[in-house]
Each structure stands twice: as C-alpha cells, then as structure tokens.
N, CA and C atoms as an extended XYZ file, in Angstrom:
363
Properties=species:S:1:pos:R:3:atomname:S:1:resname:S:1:resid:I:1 pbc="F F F"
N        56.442      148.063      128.404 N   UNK     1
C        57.693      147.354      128.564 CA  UNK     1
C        57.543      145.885      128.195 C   UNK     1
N        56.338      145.511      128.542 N   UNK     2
C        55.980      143.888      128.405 CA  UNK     2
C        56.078      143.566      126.992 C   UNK     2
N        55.769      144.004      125.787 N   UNK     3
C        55.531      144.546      124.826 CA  UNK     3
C        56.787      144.451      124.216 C   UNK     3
N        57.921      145.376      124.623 N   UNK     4
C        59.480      145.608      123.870 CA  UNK     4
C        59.757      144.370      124.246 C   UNK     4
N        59.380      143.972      125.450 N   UNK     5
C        60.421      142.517      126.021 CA  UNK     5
C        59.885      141.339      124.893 C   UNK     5
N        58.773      141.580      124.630 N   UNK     6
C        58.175      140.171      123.931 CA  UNK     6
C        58.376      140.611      122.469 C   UNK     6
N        58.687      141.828      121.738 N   UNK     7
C        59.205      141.879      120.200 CA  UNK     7
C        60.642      141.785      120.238 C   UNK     7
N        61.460      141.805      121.622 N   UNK     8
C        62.778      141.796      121.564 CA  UNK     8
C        62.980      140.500      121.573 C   UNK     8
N        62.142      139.697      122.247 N   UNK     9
C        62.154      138.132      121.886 CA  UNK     9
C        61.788      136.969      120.911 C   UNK     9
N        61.100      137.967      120.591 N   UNK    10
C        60.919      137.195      118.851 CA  UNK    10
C        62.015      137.596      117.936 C   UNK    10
N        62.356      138.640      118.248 N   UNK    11
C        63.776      139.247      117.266 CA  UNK    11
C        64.593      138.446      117.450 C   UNK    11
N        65.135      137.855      118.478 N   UNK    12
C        65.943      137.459      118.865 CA  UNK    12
C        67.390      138.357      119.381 C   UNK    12
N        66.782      139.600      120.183 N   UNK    13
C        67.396      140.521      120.750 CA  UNK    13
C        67.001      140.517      122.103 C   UNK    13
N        68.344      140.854      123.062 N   UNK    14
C        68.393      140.988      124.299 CA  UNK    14
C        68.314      142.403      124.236 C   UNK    14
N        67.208      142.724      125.457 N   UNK    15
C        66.965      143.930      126.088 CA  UNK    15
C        66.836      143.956      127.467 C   UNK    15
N        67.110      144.874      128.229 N   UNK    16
C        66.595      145.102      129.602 CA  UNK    16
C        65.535      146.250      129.792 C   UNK    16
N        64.625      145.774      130.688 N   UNK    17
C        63.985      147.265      130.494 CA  UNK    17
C        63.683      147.451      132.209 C   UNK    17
N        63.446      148.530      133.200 N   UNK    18
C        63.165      148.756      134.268 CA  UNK    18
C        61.804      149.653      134.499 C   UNK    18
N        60.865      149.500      134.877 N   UNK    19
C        60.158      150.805      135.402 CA  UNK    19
C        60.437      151.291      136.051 C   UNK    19
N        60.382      152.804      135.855 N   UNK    20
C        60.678      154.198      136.855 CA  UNK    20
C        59.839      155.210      136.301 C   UNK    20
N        59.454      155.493      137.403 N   UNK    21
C        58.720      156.929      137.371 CA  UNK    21
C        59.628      158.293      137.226 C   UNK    21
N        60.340      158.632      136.055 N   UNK    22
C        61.027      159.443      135.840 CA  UNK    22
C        60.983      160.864      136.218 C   UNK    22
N        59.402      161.495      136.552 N   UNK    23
C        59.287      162.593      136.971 CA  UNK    23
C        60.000      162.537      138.303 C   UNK    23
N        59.502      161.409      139.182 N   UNK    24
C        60.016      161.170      140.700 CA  UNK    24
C        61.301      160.811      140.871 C   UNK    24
N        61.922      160.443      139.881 N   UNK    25
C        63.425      160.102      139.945 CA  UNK    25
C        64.362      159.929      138.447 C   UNK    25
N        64.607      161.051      138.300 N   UNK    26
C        64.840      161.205      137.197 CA  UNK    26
C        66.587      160.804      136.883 C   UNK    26
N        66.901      159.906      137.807 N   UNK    27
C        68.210      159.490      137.681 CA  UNK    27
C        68.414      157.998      136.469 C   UNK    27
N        69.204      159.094      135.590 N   UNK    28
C        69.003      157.386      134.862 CA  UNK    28
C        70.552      157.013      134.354 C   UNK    28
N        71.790      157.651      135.461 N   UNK    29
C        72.620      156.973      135.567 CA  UNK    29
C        73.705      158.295      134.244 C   UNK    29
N        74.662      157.914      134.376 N   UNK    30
C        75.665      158.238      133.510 CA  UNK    30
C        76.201      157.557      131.943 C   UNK    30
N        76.204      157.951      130.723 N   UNK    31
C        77.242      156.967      129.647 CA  UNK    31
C        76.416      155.992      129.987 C   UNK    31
N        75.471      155.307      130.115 N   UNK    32
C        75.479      154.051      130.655 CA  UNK    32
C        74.334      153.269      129.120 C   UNK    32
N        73.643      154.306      128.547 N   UNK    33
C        72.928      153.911      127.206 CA  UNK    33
C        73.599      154.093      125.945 C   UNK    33
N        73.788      153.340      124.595 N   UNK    34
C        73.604      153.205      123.604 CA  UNK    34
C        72.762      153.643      122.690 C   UNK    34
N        71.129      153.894      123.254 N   UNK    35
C        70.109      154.106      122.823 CA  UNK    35
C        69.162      154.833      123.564 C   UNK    35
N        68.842      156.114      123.705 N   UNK    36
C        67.549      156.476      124.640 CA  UNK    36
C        66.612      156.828      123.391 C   UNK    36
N        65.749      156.685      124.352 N   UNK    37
C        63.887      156.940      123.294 CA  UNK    37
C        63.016      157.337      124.154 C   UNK    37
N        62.455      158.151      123.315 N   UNK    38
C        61.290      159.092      123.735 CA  UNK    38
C        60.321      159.383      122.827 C   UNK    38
N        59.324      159.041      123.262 N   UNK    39
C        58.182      159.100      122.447 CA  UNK    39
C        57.024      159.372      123.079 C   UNK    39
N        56.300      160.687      122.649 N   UNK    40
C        55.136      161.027      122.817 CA  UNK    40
C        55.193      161.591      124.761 C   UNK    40
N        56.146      162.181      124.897 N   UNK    41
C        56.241      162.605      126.362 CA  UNK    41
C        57.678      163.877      126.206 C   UNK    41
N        57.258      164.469      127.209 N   UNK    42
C        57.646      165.610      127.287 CA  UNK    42
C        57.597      166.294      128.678 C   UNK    42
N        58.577      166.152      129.292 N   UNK    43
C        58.795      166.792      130.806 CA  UNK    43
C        60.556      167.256      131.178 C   UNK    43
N        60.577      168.554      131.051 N   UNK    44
C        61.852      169.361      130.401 CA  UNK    44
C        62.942      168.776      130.982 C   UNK    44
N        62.297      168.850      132.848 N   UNK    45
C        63.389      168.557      133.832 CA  UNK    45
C        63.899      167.847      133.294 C   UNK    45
N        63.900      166.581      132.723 N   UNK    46
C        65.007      165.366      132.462 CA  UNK    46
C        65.521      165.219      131.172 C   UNK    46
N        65.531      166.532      130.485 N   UNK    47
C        66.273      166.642      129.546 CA  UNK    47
C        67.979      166.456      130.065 C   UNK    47
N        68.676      167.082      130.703 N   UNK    48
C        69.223      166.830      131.083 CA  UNK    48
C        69.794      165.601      131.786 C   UNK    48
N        69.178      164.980      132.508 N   UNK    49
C        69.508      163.332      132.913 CA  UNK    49
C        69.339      162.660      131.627 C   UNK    49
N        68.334      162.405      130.393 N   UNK    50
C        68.556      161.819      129.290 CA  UNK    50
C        69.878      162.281      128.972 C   UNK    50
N        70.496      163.203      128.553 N   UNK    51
C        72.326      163.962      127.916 CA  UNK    51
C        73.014      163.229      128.695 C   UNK    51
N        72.924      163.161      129.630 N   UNK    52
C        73.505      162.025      131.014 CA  UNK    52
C        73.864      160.712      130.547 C   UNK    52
N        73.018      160.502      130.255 N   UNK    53
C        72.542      158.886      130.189 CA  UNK    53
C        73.027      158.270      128.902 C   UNK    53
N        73.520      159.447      127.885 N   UNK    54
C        73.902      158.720      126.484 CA  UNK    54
C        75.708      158.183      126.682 C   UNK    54
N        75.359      157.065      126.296 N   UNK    55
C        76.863      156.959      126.254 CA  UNK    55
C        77.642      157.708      125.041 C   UNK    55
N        78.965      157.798      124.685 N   UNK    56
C        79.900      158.677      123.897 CA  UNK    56
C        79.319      157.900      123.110 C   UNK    56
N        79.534      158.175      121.891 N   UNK    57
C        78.609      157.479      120.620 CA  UNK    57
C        77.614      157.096      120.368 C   UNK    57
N        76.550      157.187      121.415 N   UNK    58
C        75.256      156.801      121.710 CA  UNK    58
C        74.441      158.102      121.262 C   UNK    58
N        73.567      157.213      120.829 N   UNK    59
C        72.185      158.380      120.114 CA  UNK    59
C        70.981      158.489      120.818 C   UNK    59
N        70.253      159.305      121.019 N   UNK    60
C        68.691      159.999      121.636 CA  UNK    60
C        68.377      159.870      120.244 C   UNK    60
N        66.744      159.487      120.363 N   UNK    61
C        65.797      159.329      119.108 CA  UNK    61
C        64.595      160.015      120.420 C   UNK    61
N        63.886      160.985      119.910 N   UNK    62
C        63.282      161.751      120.950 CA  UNK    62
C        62.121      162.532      119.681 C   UNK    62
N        60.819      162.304      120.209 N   UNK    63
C        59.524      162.085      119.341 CA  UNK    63
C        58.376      162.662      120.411 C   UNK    63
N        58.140      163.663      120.140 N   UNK    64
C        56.514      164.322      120.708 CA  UNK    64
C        56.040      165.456      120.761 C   UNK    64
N        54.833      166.068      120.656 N   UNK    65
C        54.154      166.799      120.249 CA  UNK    65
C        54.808      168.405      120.074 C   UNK    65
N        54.623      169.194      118.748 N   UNK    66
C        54.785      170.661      118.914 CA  UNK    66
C        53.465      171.161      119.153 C   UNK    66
N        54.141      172.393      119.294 N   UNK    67
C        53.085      173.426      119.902 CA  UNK    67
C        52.022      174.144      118.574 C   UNK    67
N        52.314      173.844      117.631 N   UNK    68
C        51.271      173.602      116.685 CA  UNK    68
C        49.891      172.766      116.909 C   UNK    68
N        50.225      171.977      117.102 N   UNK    69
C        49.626      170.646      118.007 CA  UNK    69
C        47.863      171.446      118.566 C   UNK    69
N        48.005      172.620      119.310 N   UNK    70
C        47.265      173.437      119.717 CA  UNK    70
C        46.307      173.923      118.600 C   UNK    70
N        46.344      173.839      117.467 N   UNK    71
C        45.267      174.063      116.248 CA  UNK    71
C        45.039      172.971      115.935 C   UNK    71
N        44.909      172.188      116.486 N   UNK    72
C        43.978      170.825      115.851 CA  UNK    72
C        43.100      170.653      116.912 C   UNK    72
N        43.088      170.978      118.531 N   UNK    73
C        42.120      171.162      119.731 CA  UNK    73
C        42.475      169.373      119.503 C   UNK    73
N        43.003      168.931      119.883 N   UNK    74
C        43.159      167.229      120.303 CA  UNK    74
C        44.536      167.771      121.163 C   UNK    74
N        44.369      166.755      122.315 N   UNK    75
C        45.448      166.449      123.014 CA  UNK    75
C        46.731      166.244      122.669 C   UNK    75
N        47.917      166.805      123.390 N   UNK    76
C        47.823      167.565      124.499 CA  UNK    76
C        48.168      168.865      123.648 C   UNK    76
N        47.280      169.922      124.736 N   UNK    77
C        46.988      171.509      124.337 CA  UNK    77
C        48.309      172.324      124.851 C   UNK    77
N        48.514      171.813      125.837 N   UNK    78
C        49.531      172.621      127.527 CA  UNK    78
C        50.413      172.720      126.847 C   UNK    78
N        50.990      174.355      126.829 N   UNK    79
C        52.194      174.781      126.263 CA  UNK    79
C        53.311      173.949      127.202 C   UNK    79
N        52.887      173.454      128.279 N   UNK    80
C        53.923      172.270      129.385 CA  UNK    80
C        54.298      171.017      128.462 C   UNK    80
N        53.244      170.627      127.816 N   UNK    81
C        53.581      169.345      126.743 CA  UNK    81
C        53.532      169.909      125.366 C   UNK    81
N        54.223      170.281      125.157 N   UNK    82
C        54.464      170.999      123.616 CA  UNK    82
C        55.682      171.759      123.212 C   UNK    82
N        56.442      171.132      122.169 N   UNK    83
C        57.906      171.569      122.142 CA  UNK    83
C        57.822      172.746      121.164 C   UNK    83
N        58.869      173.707      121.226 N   UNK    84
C        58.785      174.890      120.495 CA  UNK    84
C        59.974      174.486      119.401 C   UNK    84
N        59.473      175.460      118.283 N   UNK    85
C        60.213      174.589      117.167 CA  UNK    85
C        61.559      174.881      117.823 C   UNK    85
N        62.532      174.077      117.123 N   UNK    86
C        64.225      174.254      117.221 CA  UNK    86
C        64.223      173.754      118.771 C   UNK    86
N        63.603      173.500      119.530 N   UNK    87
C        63.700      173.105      121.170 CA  UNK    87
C        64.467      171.908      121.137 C   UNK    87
N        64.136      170.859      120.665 N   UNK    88
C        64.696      169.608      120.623 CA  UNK    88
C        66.319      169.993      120.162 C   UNK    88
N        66.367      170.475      119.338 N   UNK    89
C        67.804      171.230      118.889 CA  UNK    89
C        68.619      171.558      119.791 C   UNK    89
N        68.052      172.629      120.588 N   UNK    90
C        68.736      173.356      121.224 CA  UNK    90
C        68.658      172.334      122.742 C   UNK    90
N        67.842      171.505      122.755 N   UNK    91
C        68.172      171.090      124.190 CA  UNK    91
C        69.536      169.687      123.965 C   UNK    91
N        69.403      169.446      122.750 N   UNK    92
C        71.181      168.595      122.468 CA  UNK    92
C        71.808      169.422      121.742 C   UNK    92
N        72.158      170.184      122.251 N   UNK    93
C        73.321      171.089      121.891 CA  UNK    93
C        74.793      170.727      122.149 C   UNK    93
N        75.614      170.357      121.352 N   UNK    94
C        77.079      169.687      121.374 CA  UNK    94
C        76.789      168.031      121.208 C   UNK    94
N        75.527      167.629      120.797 N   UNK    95
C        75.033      166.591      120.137 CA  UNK    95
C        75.184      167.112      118.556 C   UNK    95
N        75.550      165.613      117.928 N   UNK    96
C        75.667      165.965      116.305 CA  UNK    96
C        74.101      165.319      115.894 C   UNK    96
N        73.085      166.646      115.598 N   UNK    97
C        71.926      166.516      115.209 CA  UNK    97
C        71.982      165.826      113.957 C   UNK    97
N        71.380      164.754      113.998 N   UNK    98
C        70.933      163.766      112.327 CA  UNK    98
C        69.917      164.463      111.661 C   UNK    98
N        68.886      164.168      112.661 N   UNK    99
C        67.728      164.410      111.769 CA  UNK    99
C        66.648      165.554      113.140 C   UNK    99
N        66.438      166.375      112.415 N   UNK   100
C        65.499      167.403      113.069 CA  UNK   100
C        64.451      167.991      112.330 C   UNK   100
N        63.415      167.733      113.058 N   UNK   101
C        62.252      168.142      112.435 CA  UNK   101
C        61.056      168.940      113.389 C   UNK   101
N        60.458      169.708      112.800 N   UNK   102
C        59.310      170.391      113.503 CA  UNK   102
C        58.136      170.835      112.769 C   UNK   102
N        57.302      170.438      113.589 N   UNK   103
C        55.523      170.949      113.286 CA  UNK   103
C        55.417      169.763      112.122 C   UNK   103
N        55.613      168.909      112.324 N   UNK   104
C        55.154      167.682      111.096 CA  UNK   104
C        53.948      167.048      111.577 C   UNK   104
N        53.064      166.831      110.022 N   UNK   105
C        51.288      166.508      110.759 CA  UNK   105
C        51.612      165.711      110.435 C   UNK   105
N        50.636      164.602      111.055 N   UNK   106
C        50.929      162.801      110.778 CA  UNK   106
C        49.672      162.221      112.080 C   UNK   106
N        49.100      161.967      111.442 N   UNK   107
C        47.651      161.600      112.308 CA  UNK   107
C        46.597      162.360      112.708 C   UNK   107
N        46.749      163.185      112.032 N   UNK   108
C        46.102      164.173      112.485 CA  UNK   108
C        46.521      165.651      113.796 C   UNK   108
N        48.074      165.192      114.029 N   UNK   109
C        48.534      165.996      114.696 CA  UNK   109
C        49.823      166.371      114.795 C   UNK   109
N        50.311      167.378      115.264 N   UNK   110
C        51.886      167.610      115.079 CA  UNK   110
C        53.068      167.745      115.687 C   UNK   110
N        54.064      167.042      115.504 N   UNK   111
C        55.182      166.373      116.040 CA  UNK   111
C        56.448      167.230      115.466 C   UNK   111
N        57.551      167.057      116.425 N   UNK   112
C        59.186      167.330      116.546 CA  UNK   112
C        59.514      165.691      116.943 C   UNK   112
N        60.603      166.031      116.033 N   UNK   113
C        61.410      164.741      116.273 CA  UNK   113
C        62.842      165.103      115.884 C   UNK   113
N        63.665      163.986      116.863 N   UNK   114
C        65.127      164.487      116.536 CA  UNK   114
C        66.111      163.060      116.814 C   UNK   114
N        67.053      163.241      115.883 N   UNK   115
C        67.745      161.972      116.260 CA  UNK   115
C        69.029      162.631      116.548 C   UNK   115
N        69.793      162.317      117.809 N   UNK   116
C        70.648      162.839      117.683 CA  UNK   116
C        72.133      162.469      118.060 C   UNK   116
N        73.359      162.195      118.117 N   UNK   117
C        74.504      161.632      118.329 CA  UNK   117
C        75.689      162.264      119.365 C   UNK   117
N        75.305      161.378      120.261 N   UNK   118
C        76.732      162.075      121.539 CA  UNK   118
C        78.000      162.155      120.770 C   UNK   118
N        78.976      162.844      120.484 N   UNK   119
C        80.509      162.795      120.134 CA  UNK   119
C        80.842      161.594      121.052 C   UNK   119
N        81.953      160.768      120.378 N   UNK   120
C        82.654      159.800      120.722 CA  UNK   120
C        83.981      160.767      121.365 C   UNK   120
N        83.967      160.286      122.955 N   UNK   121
C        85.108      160.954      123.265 CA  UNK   121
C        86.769      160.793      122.815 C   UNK   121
C-alpha cells in the first residue's frame, strides 16, 4: 500500500488505500469502487463482495494463477489457489467481459486474467 501511495504521489494522483484482512472481513462495501484489482491472490469467498463493490460502470482487473500453473512444480500448486479456465468468466457473469484470458505463461508460470465492466445502470 505504502508503495501505490508513494507512485500515486509522484503521479500526481489521489488515492486512498485501507488495510483489511479480507479473508476475515470480506466486507468491502457496496457501488462504492471505480476500480477493483487483484493480483496474484485467489480466495473464492469474496468473489462475490468484489461484484459488490464495483460501482455501475466500474471495472474489476483481476490477475492470478491457473491451474496449469501445477506443471511447472513452482508455487502455488493448491487446486484452492488456482483458477480453472473460463472461472474468472463465469464468476462476472452479467459483467461485460473485455479481456479474458487463460493458462498464459509469463515468467515462467501461468496466469488468468480478466478485465471486466459492471453495466451502467
């Protein structure tokens, strides 16, 4: 967070950022984002509170490991952290999917990624 706050300040962009332990409280409010991001994490329960959290016209950009991932023996192995192809898809469903992708190598390991767009009510 220290990090976004200090490239958001050289940008000359205002950000807020909060820590929360999202497994333990996975409330992250209603409409209330523009922008959610996810990267390199994966814990299903709060799929749902992220859909929550987008405001009407607001986009999820959501980035981390497939289950391919498991033939390279590098972290993480756990079918628990590992998305199945079309998953990201199907978990924004009545989201207008941009960009969807699965099993893409890039470092030596392989990723789903999805960008995706709440309907403007």
């Amino acid at each position: 967070l220290r990090r976004t706050e200090d490239l958001a300040r050289r940008s000359g962009v205002r950000v807020h950022t909060a820590p929360q332990d999202l497994e333990r409280q996975p409330n992250l409010g209603r409409g209330c984002y523009y922008l959610v991001t996810v990267f390199r994490f994966l814990h299903r329960d709060l799929i749902p509170a992220i859909r929550e959290a987008v405001a009407p016209g607001g986009y999820v950009a959501y980035q981390t490991f497939h289950e391919r991932n498991r033939e390279t023996g590098r972290r993480p192995l756990s079918p628990e952290h590992l998305l199945q192809t079309g998953e990201l898809a199907r978990a924004f469903g009545g989201f207008e999917v941009l960009i969807a992708r699965d099993a893409v190598e890039r470092e030596g390991r392989f990723f789903s990624a999805s960008l995706a767009r709440r309907p403007a009510k």
